[in-house]
C-alpha positions as CSV (number, residue, x, y, z in Angstrom):
1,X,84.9,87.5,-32.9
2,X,87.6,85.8,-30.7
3,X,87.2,82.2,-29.7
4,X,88.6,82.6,-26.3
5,X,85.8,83.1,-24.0
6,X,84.3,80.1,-25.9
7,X,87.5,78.3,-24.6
8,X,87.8,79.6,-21.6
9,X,83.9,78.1,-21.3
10,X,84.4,74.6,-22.2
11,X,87.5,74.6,-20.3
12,X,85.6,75.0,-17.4
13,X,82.7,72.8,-18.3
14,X,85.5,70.3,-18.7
15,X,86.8,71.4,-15.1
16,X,83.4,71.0,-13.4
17,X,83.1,67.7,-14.8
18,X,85.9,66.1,-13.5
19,X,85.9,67.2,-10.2
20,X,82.7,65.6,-10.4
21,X,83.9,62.9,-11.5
22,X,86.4,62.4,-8.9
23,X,84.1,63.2,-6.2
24,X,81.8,60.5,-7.9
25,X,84.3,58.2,-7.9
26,X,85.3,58.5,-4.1
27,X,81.8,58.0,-2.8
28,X,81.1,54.9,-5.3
29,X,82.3,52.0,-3.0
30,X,84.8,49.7,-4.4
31,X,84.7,45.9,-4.2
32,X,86.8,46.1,-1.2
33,X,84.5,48.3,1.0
34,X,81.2,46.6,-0.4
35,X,81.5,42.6,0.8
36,X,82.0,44.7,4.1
37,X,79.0,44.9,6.3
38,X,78.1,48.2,7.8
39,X,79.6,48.2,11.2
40,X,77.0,49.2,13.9
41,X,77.1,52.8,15.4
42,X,76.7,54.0,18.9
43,X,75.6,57.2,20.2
44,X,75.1,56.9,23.9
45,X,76.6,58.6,26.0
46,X,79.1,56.4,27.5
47,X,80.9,55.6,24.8
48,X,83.9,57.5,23.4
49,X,82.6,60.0,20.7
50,X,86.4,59.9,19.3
51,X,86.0,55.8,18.8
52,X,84.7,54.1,15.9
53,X,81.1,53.5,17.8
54,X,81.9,49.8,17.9
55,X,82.2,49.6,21.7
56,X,85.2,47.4,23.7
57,X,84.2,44.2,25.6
58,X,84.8,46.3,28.8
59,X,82.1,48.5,28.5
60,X,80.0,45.8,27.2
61,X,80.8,44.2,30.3
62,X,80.4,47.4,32.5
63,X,76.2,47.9,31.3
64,X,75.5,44.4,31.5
65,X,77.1,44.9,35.5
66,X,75.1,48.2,36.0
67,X,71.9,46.9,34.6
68,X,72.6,43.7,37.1
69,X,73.1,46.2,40.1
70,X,69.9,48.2,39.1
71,X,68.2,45.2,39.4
72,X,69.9,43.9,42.9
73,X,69.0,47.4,44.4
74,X,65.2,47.2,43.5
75,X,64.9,43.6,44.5
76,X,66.2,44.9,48.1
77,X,63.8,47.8,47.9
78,X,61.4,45.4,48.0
79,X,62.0,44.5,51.2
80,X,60.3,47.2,52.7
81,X,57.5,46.8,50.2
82,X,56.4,43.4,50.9
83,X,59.7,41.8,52.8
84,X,60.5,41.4,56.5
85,X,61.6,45.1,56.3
86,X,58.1,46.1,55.9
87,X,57.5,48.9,58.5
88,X,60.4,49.8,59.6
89,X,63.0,51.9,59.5
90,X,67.0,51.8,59.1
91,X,69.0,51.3,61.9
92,X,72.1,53.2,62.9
93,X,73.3,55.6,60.2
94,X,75.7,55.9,57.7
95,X,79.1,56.4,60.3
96,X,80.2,59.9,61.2
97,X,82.4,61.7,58.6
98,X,85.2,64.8,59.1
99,X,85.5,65.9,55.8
100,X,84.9,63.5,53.2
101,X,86.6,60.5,55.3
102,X,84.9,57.6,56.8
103,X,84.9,57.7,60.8
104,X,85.1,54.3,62.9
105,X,81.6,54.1,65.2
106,X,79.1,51.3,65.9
107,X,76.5,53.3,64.2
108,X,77.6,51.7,60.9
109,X,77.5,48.1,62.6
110,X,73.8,48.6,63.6
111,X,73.4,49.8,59.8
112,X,75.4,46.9,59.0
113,X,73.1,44.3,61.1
114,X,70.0,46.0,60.4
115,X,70.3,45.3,56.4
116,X,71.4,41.6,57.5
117,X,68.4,40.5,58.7
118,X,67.2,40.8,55.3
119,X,69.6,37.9,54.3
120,X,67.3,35.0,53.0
121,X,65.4,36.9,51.6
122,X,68.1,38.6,49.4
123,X,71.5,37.6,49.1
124,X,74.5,39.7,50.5
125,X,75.8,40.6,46.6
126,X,72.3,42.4,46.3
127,X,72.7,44.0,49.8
128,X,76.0,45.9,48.5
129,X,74.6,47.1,45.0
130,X,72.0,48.3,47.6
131,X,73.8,50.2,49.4
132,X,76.2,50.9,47.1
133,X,73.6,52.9,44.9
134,X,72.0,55.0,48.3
135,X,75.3,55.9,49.2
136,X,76.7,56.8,45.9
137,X,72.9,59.2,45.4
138,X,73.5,60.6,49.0
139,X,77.4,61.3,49.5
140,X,78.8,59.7,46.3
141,X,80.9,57.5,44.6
142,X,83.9,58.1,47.1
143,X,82.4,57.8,49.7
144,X,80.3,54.8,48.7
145,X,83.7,53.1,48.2
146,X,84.5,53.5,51.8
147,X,81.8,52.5,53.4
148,X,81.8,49.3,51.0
149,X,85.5,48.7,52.2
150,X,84.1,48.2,55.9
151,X,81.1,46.2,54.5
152,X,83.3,43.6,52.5
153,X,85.4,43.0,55.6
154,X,82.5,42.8,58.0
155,X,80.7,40.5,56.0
156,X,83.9,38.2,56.2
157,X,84.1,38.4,59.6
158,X,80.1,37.3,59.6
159,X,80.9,34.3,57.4
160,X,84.2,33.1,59.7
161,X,84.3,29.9,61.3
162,X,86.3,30.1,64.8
163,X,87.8,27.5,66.1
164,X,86.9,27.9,69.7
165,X,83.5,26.9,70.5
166,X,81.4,28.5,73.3
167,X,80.4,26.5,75.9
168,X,77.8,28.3,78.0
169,X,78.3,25.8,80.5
170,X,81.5,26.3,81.2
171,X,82.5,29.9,82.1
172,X,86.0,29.3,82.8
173,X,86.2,28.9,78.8
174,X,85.0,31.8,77.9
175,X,88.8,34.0,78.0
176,X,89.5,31.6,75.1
177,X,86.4,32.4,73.6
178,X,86.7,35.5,73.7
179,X,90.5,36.2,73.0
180,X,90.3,34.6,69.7
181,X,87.4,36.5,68.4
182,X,88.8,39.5,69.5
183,X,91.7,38.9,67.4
184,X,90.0,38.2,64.3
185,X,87.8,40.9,64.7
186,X,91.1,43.1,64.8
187,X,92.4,41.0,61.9
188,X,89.5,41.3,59.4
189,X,88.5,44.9,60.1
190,X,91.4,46.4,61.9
191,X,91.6,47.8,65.3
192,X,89.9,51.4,64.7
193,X,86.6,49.7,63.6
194,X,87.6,46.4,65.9
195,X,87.2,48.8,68.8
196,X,84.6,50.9,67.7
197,X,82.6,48.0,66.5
198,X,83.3,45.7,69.5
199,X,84.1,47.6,72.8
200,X,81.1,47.5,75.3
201,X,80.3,44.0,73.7
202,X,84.0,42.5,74.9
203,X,83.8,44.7,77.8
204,X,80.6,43.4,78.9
205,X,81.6,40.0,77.8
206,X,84.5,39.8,80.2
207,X,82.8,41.5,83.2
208,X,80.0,38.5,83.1
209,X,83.1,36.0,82.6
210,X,85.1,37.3,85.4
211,X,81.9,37.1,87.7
212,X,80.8,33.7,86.4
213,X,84.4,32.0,86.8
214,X,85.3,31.2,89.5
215,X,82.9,32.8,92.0
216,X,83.4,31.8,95.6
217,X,80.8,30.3,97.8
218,X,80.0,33.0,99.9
219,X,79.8,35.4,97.2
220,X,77.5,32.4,94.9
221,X,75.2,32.4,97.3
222,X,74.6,36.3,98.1
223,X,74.5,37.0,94.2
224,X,73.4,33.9,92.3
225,X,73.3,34.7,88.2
226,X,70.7,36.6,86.9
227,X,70.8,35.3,83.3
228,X,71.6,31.7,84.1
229,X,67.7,29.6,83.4
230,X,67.1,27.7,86.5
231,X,63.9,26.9,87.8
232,X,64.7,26.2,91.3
233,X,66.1,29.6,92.1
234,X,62.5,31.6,90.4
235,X,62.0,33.5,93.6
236,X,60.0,36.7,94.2
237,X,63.5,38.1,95.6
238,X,65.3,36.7,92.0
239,X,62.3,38.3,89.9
240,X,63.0,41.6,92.1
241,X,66.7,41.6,91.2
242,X,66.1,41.3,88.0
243,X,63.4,43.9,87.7
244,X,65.7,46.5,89.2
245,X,68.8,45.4,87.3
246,X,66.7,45.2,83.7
247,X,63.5,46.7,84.0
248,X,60.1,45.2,84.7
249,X,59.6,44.0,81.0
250,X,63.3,42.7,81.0
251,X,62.8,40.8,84.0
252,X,59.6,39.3,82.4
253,X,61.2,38.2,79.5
254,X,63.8,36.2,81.5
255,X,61.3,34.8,83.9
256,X,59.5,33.4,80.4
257,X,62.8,32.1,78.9
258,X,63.3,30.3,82.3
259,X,59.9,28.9,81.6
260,X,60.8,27.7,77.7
261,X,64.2,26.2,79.3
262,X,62.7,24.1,82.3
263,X,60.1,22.9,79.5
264,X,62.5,22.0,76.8
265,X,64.6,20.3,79.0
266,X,61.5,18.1,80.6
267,X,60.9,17.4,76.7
268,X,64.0,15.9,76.1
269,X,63.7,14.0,79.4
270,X,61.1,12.3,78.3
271,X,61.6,11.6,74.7
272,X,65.6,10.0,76.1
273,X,63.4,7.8,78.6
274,X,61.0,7.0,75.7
275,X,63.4,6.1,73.5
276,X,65.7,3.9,75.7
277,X,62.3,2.1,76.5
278,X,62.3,1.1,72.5
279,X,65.6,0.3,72.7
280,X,65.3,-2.1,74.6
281,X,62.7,-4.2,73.1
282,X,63.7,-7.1,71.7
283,X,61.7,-8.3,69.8
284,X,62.3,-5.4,67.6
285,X,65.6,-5.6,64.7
286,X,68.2,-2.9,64.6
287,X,66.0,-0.9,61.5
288,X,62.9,-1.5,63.0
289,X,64.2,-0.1,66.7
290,X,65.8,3.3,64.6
291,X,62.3,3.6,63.1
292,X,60.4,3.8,66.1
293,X,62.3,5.9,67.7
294,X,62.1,8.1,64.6
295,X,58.7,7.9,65.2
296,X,58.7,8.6,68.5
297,X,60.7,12.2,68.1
298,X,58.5,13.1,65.2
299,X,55.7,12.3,67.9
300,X,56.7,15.0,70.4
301,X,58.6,17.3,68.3
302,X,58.1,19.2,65.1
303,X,60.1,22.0,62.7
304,X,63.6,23.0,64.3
305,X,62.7,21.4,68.0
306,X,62.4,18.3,65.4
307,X,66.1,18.9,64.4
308,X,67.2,19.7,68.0
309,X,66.0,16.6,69.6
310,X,68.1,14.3,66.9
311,X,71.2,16.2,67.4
312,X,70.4,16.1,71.0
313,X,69.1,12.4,71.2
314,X,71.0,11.5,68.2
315,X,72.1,8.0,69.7
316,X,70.0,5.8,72.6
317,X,71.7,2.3,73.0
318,X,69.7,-0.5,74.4
């Protein structure tokens, strides 16, 4: 009997065993790999399936900011729940697109002003993630960029302090007013949305400044203001201009505003003739005189008329 296949047997017995071995050997650790501590794995979807699972601070960073937005957008949404929004609806509209591009209208402003009145109550940050995530659901991510694009520069235009005050006083001002916001408006959001934002407003801006002026006598007297709150010209023939130039309800609510002016202004009239009454007592000292009249205001005012009448009456020498 031949001792080969008995050979042939152990040599393969010998085979099997040390490819075991070396397989063994290449899944037992070494010291190297063992002090190491598992690194974590990741299988969400947003990271790279190619990567080592560990992800980079970027995306880190990029959750943490879309679980922040999330939670800006809800906390708008709840503005219609239990906010100042509550029963109403949006304004204006998302602008007018050809194609996929953004068009300039004033639709977008009255969208624009509309979510802005919310502002208290949420803070303009959480307004864009707002909008950001309706716009990106309903026309997406492109064309939530460009809307946000007239947003961002908007809102600095909101939050710009102009140099030129408005004096409503004085009409013959008003071209300066005017001329500088109209060039900031054009420098902040550029003259396509400048316009379409702006237009009637400036037009009808500089109508009313070009009538208010410098308006001779003759034609002062035939066609007195129709804004302007004076009690001495509340005629039935000033309440019937009005009515046909604004509509009975308009026409009511100036006649009422008349009526808030002429008593504010007897207010302050008073509390000046009060006050320079304590000013003048002497046998009062300096921090006893600013007290009383402190009292006094508190008195007769309260809440922001409180405020108005110290900016107003802010100093009454003896």
């Amino acid at each position: 009997m031949s001792d080969r296949p008995a050979s042939l047997f152990a040599l393969s017995v010998a085979g099997v065993c040390l490819v075991i071995g070396v397989v063994a050997w290449r899944l037992t650790p070494s010291s190297t790999h063992a002090a190491r501590p598992a690194e974590p794995r990741f299988t969400e979807w947003r990271d790279n399936p190619f990567a080592a699972g560990v992800p980079t601070d970027a995306a880190a960073y990029n959750e943490a900011s879309g679980r922040e937005a999330e939670a800006a957008a809800a906390r708008v949404a709840r503005l219609w729940v239990d906010g100042s929004l509550r029963g109403t609806d949006l304004d204006g509209d998302w602008g007018s697109w050809v194609g996929d591009r953004l068009q300039p209208g004033l639709s977008l402003r009255r969208r624009f002003d509309y979510l802005l009145t919310g502002t208290g109550e949420v803070e303009p940050t959480e307004l864009r993630h707002w909008i950001e995530q309706q716009l990106t659901l309903e026309r997406g991510i492109d064309a939530a960029r460009q809307v946000l694009d007239v947003w961002d520069r908007y809102l600095s235009l909101q939050q710009r302090r102009f140099e030129t005050a408005w004096k409503p006083e004085d009409p013959s001002s008003w071209a300066g007013v005017m001329a500088e916001r109209s060039k900031v408006r054009r420098d902040l959001l550029g003259a396509p949305w400048a316009q379409a934002f702006y237009a009637d407003e400036e037009r009808d801006f500089a109508a009313l400044a070009a009538r208010r002026s410098a308006p001779s006598t003759e034609a002062a007297a035939a066609s007195p203001s129709l804004l302007t709150p004076d009690t001495a010209r509340q005629t039935p023939e000033l309440q019937a201009a009005r009515t046909a130039q604004f509509g009975a309800e308009g026409a009511e609510r100036l006649r009422a505003e008349d009526a808030a002016w002429a008593r504010w202004e007897q207010q302050i009239a008073d509390a000046r003739t009060a006050l320079q009454a304590i000013a003048q007592r002497p046998e009062l000292s300096a921090p006893q005189r600013e007290q009383a009249q402190q009292d006094e205001l508190a008195r007769r005012f309260s809440g922001p008329e409180l405020q108005r009448a110290h900016a107003i009456l802010r100093s009454v020498a003896p």
